[in-house]
C-alpha positions, 0 to 999 in steps of 0.5 A, spaced: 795 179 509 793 184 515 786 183 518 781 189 518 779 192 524 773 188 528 766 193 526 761 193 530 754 192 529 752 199 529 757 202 525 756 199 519 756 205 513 762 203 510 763 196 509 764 194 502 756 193 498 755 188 493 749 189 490 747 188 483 750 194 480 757 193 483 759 190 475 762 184 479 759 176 477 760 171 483 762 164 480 761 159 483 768 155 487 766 150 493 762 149 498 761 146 506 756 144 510 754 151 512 757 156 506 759 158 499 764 160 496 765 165 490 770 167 486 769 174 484 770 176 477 769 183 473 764 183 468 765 183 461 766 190 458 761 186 450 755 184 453 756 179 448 761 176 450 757 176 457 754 172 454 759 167 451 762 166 458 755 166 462 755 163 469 759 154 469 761 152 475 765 147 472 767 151 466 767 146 461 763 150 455 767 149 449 768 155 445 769 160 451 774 165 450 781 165 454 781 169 459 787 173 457 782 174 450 777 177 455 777 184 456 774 184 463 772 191 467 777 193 473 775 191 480 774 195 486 782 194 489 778 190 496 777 184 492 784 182 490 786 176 493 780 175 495 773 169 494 767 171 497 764 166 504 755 166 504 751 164 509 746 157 508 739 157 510 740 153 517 737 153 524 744 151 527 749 156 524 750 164 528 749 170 523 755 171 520 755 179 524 756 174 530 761 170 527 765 175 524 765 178 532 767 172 534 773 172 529 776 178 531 776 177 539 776 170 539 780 167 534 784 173 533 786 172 540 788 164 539 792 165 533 796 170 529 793 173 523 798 169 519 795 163 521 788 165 519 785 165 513 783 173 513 776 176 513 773 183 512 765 184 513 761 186 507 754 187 505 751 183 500 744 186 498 738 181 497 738 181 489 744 178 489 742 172 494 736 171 490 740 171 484 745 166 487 740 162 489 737 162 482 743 159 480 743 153 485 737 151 483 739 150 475 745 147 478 741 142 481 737 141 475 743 140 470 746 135 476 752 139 477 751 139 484 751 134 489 745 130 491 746 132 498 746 139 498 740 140 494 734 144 497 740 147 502 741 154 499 743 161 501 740 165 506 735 170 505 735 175 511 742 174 512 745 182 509 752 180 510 757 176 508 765 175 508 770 177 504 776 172 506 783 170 503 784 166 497 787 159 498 785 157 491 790 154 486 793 159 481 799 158 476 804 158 481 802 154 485 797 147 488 792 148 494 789 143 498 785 143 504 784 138 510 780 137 517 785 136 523 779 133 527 780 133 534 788 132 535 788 130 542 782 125 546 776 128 548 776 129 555 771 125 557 773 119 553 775 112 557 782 112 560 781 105 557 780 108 550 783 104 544 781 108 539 781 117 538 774 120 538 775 122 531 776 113 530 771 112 534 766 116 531 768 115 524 767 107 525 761 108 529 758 112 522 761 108 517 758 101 520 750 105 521 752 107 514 755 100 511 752 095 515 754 089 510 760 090 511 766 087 516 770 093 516 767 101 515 772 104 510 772 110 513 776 106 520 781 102 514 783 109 510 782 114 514 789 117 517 788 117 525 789 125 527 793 123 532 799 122 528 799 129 526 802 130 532 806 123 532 812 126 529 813 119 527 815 121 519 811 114 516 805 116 519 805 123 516 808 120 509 802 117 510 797 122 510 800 126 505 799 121 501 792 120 503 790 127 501 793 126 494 789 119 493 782 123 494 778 124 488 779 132 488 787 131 488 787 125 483 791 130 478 796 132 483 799 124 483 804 126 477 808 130 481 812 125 485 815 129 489 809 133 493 808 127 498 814 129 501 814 136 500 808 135 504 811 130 510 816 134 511 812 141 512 808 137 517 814 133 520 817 142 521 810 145 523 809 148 529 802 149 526 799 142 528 801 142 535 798 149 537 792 147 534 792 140 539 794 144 544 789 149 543 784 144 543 786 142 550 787 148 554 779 151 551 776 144 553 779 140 559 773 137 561 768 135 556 761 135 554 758 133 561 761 137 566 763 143 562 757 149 560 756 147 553 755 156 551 761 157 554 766 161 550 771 157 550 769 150 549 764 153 543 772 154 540 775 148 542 769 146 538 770 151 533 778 148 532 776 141 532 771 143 526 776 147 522 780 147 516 787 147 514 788 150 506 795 149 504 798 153 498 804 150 496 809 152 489 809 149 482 816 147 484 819 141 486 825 145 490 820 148 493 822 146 501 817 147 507 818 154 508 815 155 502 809 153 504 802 158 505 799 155 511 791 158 514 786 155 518 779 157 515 772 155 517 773 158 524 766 160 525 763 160 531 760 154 534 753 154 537 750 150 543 744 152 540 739 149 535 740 141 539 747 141 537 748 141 546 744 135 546 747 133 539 754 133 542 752 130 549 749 124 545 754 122 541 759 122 546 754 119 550 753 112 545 760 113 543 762 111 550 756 106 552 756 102 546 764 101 546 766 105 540 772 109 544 775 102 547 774 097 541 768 093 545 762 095 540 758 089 540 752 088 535 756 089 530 763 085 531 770 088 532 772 093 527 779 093 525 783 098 529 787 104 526 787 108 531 794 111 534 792 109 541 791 102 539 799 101 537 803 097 543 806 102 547 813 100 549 
């Protein structure tokens, strides 16, 4: 799907407003660190069955009508396909006029557009962000949002938000989502590193977070990134098999044959090894030396934090060519806000306390499941 063209901050009339007259419910889908999804649907046309089907994020009412059954209202054409993407309420995150800018002449110019999950600037009015919010907060009440998001909500002076490609699972096909991380070493890292900076972190985490424990589970069952580029088939069978082992993929487990459908796209993509060298030629030195506002390390930090949504048939003849691959979560990235300090410490401790070359003291030796730890022949 086509990108719109890139608006500037003055020229603004025409975009798309959604406000509590455009006939349309947001429905709660997902959401980040920094943002929420929403599925937009036309409303009813009984204001009685508005009612029936008032707003349930895990859409497990009894008596709702099928969808079929429900005579929903035509939506505006401009939504098809589409989810909308607003903004939280956090010091760290750049207004999303900035983000979009930084979108159509930044990521835009890395990746084509059939690599990205597309984004089209439009209005939101403030109604329809206190309304939203209103509806976070019973979530929060009824225990239907997750404990570490309550209290996080949408912003109040954001007045745009993005209208972005729908990756969403559908009758036809299956969606899953993953992070690739850092796909190659990070600069600065010791040359003697046994561990990526993905692993490096993660155990550093899992052991503040679990110190009662030998080993972090984060460091035994998480994938190392580097074997996405490895090109080693066991290692990427072992990753499909991780995403479908975790609790949201759980249901997908029937379909025996996706974990080798999903092998062999990685195994043929060239989508990964852009990314990794991407990653590479944006940030070539690292966090102590570069200039932490520059453009190009904010995206090589950007890529590193991205997310890649697969969208994949209902079919086991399904092959790799049919697979509907785009990054998304693209972002700007801001030095600002202590994330500057923020990167140069963790790379700082990751360093000094030995996590990057396997060392850590304090805590004992961690099993390493790193790729750089394997025996080179």
């Amino acid at each position: 799907m086509a990108t719109a063209p890139y608006s500037h901050p003055g020229d603004t009339a025409d975009l798309f407003v959604l406000d509590e007259n455009c006939g349309i419910q947001f429905q709660y889908l997902a959401e980040g660190a920094a943002n929420i999804i929403y599925k937009p649907i036309g409303l009813p046309r009984s204001p009685s069955i508005e009612a029936d089907i008032a707003f349930q994020p895990d859409e497990t009412r009894s008596g709702t009508p099928p969808p079929t059954e429900i005579p929903f209202m035509a939506m505006d054409p401009r939504l098809d396909g589409k989810l909308l993407r607003l903004q939280k309420d956090l010091p760290t995150v750049c207004p999303v006029m900035d983000s979009y800018r930084h979108f159509q002449t930044v990521i835009r110019r890395l990746l084509h557009e059939s690599e990205v999950i597309g984004q089209t600037l439009c209005k939101i009015s403030s109604q329809v962000i206190d309304d939203l919010n209103s509806e976070l907060r019973q979530m929060e009440n009824d225990g239907k949002r997750s404990m570490k998001r309550h209290g996080n909500h949408l912003a109040t002076d954001e007045p745009y938000g993005t209208l972005v490609t729908d990756m969403s699972p559908d009758g036809a096909h299956f969606s899953l989502e993953f992070k690739p991380k850092w796909l190659v070493q990070s600069p600065s890292a010791p040359k003697s590193s046994r561990r990526c900076r993905t692993c490096a972190l993660q155990t550093m985490r899992g052991y503040s977070e679990k110190q009662d424990r030998s080993s972090t589970e984060s460091d035994l069952n998480v994938p190392c990134p580097l074997m996405l580029t490895s090109g080693e088939k066991p290692d990427l069978f072992r990753f499909a098999n991780h995403m479908l082992a975790s609790q949201r993929n759980k249901h997908l487990q029937r379909y025996h044959w996706l974990p080798d459908l999903i092998t062999n796209w990685l195994q043929q993509t060239r989508f990964l090894k852009k990314l990794s060298e991407l990653q590479a030629q944006l940030d070539p030195k690292g966090v102590f030396t570069t200039d932490l506002a520059d453009q190009n390390f904010l995206a090589a930090m950007t890529i590193r934090d991205c997310t890649l949504f697969l969208k994949i048939p209902r079919s086991p003849t399904a092959g790799p060519a049919d697979v509907d691959a785009r990054l998304g979560d693209l972002d700007q990235k801001s030095s600002e806000g202590g994330k500057a300090e923020y990167w140069v410490n963790t790379e700082r401790r990751l360093i000094d306390e030995g996590w990057y070359t396997h060392e850590e003291e304090e805590c004992g030796n961690h099993e390493n499941l790193c790729y750089l730890a394997r025996p080179r022949s």
